[in-house]
C-alpha positions in Angstrom: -164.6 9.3 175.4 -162.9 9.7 172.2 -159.4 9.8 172.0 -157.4 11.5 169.8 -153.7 10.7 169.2 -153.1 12.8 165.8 -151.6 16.4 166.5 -153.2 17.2 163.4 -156.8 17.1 164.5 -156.2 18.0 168.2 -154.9 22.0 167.9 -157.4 22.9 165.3 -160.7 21.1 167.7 -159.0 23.1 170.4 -159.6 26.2 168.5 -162.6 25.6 167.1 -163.5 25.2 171.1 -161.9 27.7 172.4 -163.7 30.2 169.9 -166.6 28.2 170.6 -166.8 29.2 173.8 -165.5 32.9 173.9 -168.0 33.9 170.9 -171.3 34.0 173.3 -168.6 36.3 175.3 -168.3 38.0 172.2 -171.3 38.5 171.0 -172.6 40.1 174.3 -169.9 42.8 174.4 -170.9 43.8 171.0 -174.6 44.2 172.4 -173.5 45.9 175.4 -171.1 48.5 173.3 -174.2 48.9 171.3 -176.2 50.0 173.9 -173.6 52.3 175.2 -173.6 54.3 172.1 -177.5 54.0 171.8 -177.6 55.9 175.0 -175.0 58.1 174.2 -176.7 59.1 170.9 -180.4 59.3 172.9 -178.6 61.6 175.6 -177.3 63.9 172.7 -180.4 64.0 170.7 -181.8 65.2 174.1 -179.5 67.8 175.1 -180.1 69.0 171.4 -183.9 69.2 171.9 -183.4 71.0 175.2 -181.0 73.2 173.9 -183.3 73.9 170.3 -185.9 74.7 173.5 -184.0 77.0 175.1 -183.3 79.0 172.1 -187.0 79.2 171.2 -188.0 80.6 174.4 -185.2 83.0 174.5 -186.6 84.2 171.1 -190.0 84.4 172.4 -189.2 86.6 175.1 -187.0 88.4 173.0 -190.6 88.9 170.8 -192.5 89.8 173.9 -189.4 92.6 175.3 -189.9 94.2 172.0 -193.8 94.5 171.4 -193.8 95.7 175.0 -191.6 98.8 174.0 -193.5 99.1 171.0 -196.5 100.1 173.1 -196.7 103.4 174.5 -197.3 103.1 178.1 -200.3 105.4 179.3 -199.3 107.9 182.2 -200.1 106.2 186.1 -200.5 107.5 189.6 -197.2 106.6 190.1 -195.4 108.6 187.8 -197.2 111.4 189.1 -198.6 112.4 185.3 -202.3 112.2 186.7 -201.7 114.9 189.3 -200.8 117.5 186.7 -204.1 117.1 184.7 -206.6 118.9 185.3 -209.9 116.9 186.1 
């Protein structure tokens, strides 16, 4: 093996190792925080979409309450409308 006597070379090769080794370490955790918020963003744009869904169906039946009340209801048996007429 090499040997190195000069205090000079020796910190700055343990450095350059050191980060050597931690970058891969690095590098990952940067990937894995990335992901997180990938997830994070997917999970809102979700909760958005079922949310935007929510507020279109309300709106629909909202629609469908009022065109119902719009129409005049014809007289049933069960009001007891029918057994007034005449036949």
């Amino acid at each position: 093996m090499l040997h190195i006597k000069s205090k000079k070379i020796t910190l700055p090769l343990f450095f350059f190792v050191i980060s050597a080794l931690l970058s891969p370490a690095l590098g990952q955790a940067a990937s894995e925080t990335g992901s997180i918020a990938a997830s994070k963003a997917a999970d809102q744009k979700a909760a958005l979409a079922k949310k935007a869904a929510d507020r279109e169906k309300a709106a629909e039946e909202k629609k469908a309450a009022e065109a119902q009340q719009d129409i005049p209801h014809e007289p049933t048996e069960s009001t007891g409308y029918w057994h007034n007429i005449e036949r």
